[in-house]
C-alpha positions as CSV (number, residue, x, y, z in Angstrom):
1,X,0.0,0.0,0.0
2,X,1.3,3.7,-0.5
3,X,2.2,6.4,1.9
4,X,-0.8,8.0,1.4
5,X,-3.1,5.6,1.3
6,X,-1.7,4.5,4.9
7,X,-2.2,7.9,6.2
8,X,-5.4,8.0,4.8
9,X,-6.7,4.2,6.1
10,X,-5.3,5.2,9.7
11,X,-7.2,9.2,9.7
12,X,-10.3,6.4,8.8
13,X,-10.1,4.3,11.6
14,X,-9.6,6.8,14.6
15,X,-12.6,8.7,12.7
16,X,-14.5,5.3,13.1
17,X,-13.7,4.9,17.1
18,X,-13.9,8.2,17.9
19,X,-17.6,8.6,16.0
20,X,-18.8,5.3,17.8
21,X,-17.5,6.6,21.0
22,X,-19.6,9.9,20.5
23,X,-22.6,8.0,19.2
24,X,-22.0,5.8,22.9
25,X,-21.7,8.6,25.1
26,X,-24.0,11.1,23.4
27,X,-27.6,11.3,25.4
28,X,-29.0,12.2,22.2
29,X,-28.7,9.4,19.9
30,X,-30.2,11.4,17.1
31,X,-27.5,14.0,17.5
32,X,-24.6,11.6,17.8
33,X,-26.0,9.9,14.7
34,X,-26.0,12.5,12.8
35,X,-22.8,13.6,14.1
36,X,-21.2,9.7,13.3
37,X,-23.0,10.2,9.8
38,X,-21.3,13.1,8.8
39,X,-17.6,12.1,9.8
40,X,-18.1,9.0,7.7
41,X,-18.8,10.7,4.3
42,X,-16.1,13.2,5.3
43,X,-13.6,10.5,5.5
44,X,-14.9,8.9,2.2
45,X,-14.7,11.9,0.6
46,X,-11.2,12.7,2.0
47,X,-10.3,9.0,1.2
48,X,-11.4,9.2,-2.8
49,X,-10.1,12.6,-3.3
50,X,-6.5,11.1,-2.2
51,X,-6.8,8.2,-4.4
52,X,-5.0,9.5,-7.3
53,X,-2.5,11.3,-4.6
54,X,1.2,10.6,-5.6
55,X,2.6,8.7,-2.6
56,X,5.4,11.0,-0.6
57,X,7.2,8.5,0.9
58,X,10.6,8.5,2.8
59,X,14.0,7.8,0.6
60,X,14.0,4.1,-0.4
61,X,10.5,3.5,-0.4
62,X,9.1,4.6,-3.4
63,X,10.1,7.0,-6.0
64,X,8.6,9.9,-6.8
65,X,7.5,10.4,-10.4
66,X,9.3,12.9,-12.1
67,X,7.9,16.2,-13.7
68,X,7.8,17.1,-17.2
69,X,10.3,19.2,-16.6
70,X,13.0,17.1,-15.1
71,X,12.2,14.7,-17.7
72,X,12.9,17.2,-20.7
73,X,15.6,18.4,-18.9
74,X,17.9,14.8,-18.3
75,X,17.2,14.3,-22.3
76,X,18.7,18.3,-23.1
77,X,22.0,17.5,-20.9
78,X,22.3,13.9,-22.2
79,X,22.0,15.5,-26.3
80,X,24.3,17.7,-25.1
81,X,26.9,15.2,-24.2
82,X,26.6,15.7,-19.9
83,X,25.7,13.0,-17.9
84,X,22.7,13.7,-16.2
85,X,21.6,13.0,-12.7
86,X,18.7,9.6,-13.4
87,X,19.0,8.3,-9.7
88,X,16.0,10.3,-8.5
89,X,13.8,8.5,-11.7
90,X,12.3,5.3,-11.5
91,X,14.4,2.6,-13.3
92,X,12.0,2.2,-15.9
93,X,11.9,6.1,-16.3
94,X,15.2,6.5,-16.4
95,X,15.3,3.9,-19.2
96,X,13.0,5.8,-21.4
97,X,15.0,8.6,-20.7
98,X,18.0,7.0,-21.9
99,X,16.5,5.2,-24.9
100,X,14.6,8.8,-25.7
101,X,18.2,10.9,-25.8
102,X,19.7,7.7,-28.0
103,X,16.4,8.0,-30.6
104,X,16.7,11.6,-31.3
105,X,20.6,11.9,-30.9
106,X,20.5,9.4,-33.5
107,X,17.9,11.2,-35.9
108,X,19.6,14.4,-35.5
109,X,22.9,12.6,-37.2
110,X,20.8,11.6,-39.6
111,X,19.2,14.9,-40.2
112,X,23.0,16.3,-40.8
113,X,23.1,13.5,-43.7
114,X,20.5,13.9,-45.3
115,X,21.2,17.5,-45.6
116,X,22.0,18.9,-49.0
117,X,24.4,21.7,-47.2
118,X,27.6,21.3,-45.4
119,X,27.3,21.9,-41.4
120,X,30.5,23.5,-40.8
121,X,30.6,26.4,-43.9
122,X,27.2,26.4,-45.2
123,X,28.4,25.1,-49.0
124,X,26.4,22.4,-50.6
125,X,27.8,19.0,-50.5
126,X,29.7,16.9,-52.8
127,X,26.9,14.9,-53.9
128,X,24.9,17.7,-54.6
129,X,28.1,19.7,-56.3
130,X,28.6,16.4,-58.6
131,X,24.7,16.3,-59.7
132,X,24.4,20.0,-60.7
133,X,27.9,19.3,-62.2
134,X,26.6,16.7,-64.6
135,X,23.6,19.2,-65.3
136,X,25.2,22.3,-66.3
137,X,27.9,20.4,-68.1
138,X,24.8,18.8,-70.4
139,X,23.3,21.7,-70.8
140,X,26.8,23.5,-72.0
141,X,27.2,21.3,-74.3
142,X,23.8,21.2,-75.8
143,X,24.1,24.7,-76.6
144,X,27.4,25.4,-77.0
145,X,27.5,27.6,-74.4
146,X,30.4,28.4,-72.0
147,X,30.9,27.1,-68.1
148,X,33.7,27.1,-65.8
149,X,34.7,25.1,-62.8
150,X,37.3,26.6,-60.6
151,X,38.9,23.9,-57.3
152,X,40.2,26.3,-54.4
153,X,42.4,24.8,-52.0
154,X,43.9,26.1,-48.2
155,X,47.5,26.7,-48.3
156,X,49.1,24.7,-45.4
157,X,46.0,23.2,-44.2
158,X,47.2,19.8,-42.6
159,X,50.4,22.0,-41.5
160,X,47.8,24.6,-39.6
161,X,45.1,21.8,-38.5
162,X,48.2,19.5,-36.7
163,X,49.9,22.3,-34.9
164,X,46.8,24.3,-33.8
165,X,43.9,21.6,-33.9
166,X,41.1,21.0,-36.0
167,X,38.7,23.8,-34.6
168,X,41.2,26.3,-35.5
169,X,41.5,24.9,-38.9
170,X,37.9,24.5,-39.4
171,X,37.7,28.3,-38.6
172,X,39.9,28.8,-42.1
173,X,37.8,26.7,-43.6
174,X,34.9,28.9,-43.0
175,X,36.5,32.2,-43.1
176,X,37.5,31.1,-47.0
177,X,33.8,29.9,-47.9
178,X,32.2,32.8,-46.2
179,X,34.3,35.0,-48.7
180,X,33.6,32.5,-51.7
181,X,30.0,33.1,-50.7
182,X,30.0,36.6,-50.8
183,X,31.6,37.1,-53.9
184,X,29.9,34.2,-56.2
185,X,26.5,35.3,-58.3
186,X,23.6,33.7,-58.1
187,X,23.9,31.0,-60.5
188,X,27.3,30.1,-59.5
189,X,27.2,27.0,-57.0
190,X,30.0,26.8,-54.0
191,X,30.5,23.7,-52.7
192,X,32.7,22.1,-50.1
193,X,34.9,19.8,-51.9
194,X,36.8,17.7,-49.6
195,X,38.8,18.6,-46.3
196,X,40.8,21.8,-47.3
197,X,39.4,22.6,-50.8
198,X,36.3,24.2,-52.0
199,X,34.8,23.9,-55.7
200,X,33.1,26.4,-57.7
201,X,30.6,26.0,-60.7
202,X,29.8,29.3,-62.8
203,X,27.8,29.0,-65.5
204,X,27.7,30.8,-68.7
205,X,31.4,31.8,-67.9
206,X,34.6,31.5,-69.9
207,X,38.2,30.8,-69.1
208,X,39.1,35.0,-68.8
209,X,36.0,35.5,-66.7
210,X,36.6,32.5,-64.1
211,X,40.0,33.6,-64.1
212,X,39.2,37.0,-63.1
213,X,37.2,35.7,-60.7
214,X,39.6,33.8,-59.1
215,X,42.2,36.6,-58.8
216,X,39.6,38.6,-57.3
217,X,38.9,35.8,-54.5
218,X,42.6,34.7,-53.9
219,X,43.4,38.8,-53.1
220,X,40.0,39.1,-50.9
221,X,41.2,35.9,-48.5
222,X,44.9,37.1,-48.3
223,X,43.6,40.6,-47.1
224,X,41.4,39.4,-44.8
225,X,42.8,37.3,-41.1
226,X,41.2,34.9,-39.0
227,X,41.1,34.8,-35.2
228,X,43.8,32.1,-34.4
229,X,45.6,30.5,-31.6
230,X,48.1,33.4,-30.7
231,X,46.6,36.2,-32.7
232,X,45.6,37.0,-36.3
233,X,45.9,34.2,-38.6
234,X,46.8,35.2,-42.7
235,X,45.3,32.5,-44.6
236,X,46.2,32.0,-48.6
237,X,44.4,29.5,-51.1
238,X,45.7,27.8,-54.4
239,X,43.0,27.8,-57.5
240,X,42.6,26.0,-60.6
241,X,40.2,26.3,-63.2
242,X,38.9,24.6,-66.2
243,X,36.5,26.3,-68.8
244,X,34.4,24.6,-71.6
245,X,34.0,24.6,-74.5
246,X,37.5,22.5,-74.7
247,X,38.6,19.8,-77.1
248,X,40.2,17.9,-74.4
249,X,37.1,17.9,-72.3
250,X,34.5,15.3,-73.2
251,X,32.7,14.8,-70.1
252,X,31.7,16.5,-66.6
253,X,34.7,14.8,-64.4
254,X,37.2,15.0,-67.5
255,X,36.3,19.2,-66.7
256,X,37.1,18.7,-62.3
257,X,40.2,17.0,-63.2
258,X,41.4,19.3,-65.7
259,X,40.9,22.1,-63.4
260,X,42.7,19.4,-60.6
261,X,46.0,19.4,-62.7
262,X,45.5,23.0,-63.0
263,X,45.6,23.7,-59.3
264,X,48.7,21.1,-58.6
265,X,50.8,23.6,-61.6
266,X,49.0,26.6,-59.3
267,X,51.8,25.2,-56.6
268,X,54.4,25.7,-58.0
269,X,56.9,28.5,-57.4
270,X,56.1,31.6,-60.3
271,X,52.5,30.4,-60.8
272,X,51.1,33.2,-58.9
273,X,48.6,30.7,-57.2
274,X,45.9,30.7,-59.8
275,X,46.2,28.8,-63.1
276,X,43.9,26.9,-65.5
């Protein structure tokens, strides 16, 4: 039996004895009955009214349901990566609490996935880089018309991301798409293309207007400095293009790997970082 319903039998009882005691010693009998009568349906009222009561009982006993509250609160701190405090919860509650945090850690991960944008700068994805790739390349080539591709990639990345740590070189990352993303039209798309390099589509743009672009981009990063471990941080990119139409271009990759070689001849010395 619970707490309450203890408390409540025993308040029963004495109000029993101590009505038959005044219906006893009462010279009016009619009184006393009445009396007797009316402590009985206050202590069945009292008595259903407490039915639903939650038990209060001492530590080890029972446990006390927890509130909405507390509940949404232990599944907050355990999505959050704390360890929240479950001894207070009932096992089975603090099992569903567990199993709750698990379900929608889980469906948050695969929200991230299913996401056609990168988390971390904003960018589309790869996949969705590749598709559109395939796209405007077909429709280029349909009608003749011009497109452009250009690969952008962090100088000293891995050298940056060892020594300082991969939230600092994640903050490169997104200090160079945030400026790709300022400066791209409408119909260009941006896309994060691997660890340290970022990809470009422009359509309806030759080889003289990508690379003008490009120049324009590499100088806007260099004059700009992230917030680094130790101060300012100047950051620098390397950028290949590729253009079509092209007579050594016959499909959408053959175009990202053309503009590939052209970055890797970007590095070396007199190139001026930009090539295609």
């Amino acid at each position: 039996m619970s707490c309450s319903r203890i408390w409540v039998t025993a308040a029963a009882v004495v109000a029993a004895i101590s009505t038959l005691a005044l219906m006893t010693l009462s010279n009016a009998q009619g009184f006393g009955m009445l009396v007797g009568l009316v402590a009985i349906v206050s202590v069945a009222f009292i008595y259903w009214q407490t039915r639903g009561v939650q038990p209060q009982c001492s530590a080890g006993e029972e446990h006390a349901p927890p509130t909405a509250s507390a509940i949404a609160s232990a599944i907050d701190k355990t999505l959050e990566g704390g360890d929240p405090d479950l001894s207070s919860f009932d096992p089975a509650v603090a099992d569903a609490v567990e199993r709750v945090a698990d379900k929608l850690d889980w469906l948050a991960r695969e929200i991230v996935d299913l996401s056609p944008s990168d988390e971390a700068t904003s960018l589309v994805k790869e996949e969705v880089f590749n598709n559109v790739l395939w796209r405007e390349f077909n429709r280029a080539q349909r009608y003749k018309a011009s497109m452009s591709v250009v690969l952008v990639e962090i100088n000293d990345y891995e050298k940056y991301s060892s020594g300082h740590g991969p939230d600092a070189a994640g903050r490169l990352v997104r200090h160079v798409a945030s400026t790709i993303l300022q400066m791209v039209r409408e119909s260009d798309l941006a896309a994060r293309y691997g660890e340290d390099r970022l990809a470009i589509i422009m359509p309806e743009t030759g080889h003289d207007g990508a690379d003008e672009f490009s120049q324009r981009l590499s100088r806007a990063i260099e004059e700009t400095a992230v917030d680094g471990d130790g101060g300012a941080v100047k950051v620098s990119v390397t950028i290949g293009l590729a253009s079509v139409p092209a007579d050594d271009v016959a499909t959408a990759p053959d175009l990202v790997e053309k503009a590939a070689r052209a970055l890797e001849q970007a590095k070396e010395p007199r190139s001026g970082g930009v090539t295609g």
